[in-house]
C-alpha positions in Angstrom: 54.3 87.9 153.5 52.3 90.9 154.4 51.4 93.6 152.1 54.1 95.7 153.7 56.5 93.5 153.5 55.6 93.4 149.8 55.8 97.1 149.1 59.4 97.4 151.4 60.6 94.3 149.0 59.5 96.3 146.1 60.7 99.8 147.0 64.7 97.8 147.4 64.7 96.3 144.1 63.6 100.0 142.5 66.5 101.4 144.7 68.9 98.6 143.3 67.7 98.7 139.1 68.0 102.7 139.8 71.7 102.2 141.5 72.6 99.8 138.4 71.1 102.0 136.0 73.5 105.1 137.5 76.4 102.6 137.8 75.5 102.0 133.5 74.9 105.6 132.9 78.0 106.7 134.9 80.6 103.9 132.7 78.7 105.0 129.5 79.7 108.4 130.4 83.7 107.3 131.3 84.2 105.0 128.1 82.7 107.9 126.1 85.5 110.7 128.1 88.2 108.1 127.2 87.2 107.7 124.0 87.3 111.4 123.4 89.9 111.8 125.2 92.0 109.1 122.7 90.7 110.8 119.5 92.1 113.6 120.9 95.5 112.2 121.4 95.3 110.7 117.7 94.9 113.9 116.3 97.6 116.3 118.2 99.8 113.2 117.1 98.3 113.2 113.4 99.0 117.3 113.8 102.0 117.0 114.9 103.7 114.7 112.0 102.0 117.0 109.6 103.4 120.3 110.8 106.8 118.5 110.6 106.9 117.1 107.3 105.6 120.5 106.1 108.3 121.9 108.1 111.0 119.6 106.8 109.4 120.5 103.2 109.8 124.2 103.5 113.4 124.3 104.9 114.5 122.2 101.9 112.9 123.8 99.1 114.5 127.3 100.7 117.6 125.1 101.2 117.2 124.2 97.3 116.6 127.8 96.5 119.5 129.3 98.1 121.7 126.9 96.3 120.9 128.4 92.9 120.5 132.4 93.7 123.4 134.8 94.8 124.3 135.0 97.8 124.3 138.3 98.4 120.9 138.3 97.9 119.7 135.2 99.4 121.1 132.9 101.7 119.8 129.0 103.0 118.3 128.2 106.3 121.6 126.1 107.9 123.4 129.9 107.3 120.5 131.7 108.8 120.7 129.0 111.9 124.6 129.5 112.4 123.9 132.8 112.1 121.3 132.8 115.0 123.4 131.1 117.1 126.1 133.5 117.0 123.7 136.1 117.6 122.0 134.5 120.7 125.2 133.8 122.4 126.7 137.3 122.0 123.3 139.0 122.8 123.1 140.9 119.9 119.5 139.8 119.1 118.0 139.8 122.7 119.1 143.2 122.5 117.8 144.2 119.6 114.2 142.2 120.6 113.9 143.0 123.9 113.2 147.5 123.5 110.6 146.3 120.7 109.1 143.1 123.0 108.3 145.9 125.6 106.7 148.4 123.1 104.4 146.1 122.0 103.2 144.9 125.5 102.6 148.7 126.4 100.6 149.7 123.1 99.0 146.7 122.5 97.9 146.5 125.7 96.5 150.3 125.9 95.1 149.2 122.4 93.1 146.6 123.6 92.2 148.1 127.1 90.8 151.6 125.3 89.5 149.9 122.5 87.3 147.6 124.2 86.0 150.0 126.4 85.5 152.1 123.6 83.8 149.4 121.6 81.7 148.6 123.9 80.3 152.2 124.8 79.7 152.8 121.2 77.6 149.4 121.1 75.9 150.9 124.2 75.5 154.5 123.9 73.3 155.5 120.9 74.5 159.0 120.7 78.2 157.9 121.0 77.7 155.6 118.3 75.9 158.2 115.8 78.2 160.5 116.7 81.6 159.0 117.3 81.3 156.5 114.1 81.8 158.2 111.2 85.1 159.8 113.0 86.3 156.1 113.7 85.9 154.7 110.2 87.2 158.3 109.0 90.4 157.4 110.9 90.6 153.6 110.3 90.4 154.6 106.4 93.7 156.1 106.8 96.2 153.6 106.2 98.4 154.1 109.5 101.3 154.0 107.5 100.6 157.8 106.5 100.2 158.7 110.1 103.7 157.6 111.3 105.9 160.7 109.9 103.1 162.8 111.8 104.1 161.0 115.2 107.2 160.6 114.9 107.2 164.7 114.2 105.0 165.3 117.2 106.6 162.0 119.7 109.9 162.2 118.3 111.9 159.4 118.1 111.9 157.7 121.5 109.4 154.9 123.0 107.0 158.0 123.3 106.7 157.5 119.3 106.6 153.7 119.1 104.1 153.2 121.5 101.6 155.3 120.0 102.6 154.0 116.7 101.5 150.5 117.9 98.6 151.8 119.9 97.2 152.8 116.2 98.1 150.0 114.4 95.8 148.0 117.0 93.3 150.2 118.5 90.4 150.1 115.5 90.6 146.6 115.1 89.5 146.3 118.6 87.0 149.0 118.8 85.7 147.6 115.7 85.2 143.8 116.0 83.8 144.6 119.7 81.2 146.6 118.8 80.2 144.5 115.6 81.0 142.1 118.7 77.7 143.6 120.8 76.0 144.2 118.0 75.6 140.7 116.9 74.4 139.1 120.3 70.8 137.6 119.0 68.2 139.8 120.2 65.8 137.0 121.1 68.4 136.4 124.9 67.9 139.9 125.6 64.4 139.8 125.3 64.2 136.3 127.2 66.5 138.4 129.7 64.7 141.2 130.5 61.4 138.8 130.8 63.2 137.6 133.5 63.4 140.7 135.2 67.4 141.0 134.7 69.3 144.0 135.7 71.3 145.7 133.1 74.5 144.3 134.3 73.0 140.9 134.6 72.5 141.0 131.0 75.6 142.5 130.0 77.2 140.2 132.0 75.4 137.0 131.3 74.4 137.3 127.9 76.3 140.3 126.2 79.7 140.3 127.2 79.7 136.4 126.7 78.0 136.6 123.4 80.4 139.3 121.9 83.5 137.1 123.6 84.8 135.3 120.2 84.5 139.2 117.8 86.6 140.3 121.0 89.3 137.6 120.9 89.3 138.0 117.0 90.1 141.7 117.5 92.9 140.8 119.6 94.5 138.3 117.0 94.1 141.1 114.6 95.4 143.8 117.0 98.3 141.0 117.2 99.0 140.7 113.6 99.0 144.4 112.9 100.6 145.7 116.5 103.8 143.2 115.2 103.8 145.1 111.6 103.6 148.6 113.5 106.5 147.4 115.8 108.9 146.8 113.2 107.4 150.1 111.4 108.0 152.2 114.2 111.7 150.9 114.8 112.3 151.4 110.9 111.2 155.0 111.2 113.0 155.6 114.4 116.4 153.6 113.3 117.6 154.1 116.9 116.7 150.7 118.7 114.7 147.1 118.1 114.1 144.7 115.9 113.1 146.5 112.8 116.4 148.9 113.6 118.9 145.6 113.3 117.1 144.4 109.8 117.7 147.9 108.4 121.2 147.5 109.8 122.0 143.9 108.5 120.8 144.7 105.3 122.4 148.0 104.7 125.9 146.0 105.1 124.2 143.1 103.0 124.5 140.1 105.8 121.9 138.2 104.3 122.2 135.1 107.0 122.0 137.9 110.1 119.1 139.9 108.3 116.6 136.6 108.1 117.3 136.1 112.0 115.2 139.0 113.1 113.1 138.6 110.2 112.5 134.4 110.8 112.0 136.0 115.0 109.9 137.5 114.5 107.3 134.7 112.2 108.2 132.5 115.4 107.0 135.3 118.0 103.7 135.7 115.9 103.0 132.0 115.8 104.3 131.6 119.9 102.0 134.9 120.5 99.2 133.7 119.2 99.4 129.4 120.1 98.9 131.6 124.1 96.4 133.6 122.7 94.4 130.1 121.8 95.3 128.8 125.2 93.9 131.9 127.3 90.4 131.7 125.3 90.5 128.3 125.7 90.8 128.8 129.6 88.2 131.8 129.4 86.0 131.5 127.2 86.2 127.3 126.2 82.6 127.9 124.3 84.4 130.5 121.7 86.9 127.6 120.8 84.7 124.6 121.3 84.6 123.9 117.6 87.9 125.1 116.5 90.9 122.5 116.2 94.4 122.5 116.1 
């Protein structure tokens, strides 16, 4: 056998030990995917079961409960479920839900769209954020509970009113928790960044934006939490329409059972509200969530 022969012989088996070797690597990689993949599916399962007996716990002990205090006062979960049934199928409570539902789109959605923006600029912008941030802690030192006769004197007692009362409630936690957000990013990728020659809005949109991404989803779960107490705030002080308008009715005639359904509503819109929030940053921004589980 000639030398070439030889070297043509030896360059095949390389091609064939590097083929096996891929063919290794790549079934490493799918036993290691359906592994993962099966822990996975053990622990939604093991989540699951938990969330129900804890479930099943609660509801008796407030079963339990209700059995031993006056009913005028308190009432037990099977009454607060016939009552919400009634309500559903009369429309009572879509009615009452669906003017609050849209008030808290509209202002939480100006909340988070002006509050970003703002965030951002301050974390920017020096002079913005010498002179702009005393004025913003001033104003998120307030409790916004104080502010809401004061709109509802200026707004009256329309959406106007609501929607700016909710826009309150969630505007600093965004401006806040975005520009702590920018403020954070590690200073050691900027300067990697700009030793790559990046543009400005390569690096705020490589490294910055992506860096302050999980202070900007917090600020939205808080903007959550906080735009669902100024909803039921706003329909309290307005008493014309919503959710917070229904409770103040039901209890005022003292129908315990058709008071907790708004009330037990609105815990489920919270969780629902922010179970999609989770989903969305999983789908945006998987890196924020990578070490969070459910």
């Amino acid at each position: 056998m000639s030398t070439l022969e030889h070297a043509s012989a030896g360059a095949q088996s390389q091609r064939e030990l590097a083929q096996e070797l891929a063919q290794d690597i790549a079934n490493d990689q799918a036993r290691a995917e359906r592994a993962a993949a099966a822990r996975r599916r053990k622990t939604g399962l093991q989540n699951l079961v938990i969330r129900l007996v804890s479930l099943a716990i609660f509801l008796s002990l407030w079963q339990i409960a209700a059995m031993n205090v006056d009913p005028v006062l308190f009432t037990s979960p099977l009454k607060v479920a016939s009552a919400a049934v009634g309500m559903i199928l009369s429309g009572e409570l879509w009615n009452a839900l669906w003017p609050s539902l849209v008030v808290l789109v509209i202002g939480l959605s100006l909340a988070i769209a002006f509050g970003t923006l703002l965030g951002l600029a301050l974390a920017r912008f020096r002079i913005m954020d010498v002179g702009l941030t005393v004025y913003i802690t001033f104003l998120y030192s307030i409790p916004s509970v104080a502010l809401v006769p004061l709109i509802v004197l200026w707004a009256g007692y329309e959406t106007t009113a609501k929607v700016i009362i909710l826009f309150l409630f969630g505007f600093f936690p965004m401006v806040i928790n975005t520009y702590q957000g920018v403020k954070s990013v590690d200073v050691k990728l900027l300067e990697v960044g700009r030793a790559f020659r990046c543009s400005e809005r390569q690096l705020w949109a490589n490294i910055v934006l992506p860096g302050a991404l999980p202070f900007i989803v917090t600020g939205i779960r808080l903007a959550l939490g906080r735009g669902m107490i100024g909803m039921v705030l706003a329909d309290l002080y307005t008493a014309i329409s919503g959710i917070g308008y229904l409770i103040v009715r039901t209890a005022s005639t003292f129908q315990v059972d058709k008071m907790f359904v708004p009330i037990v509503t609105l815990g489920l819109l919270g969780v629902t509200l922010t179970a999609l929030l989770r989903v969305v940053e999983k789908r945006v921004a998987p890196w924020t969530a990578a070490s969070q589980e459910d």
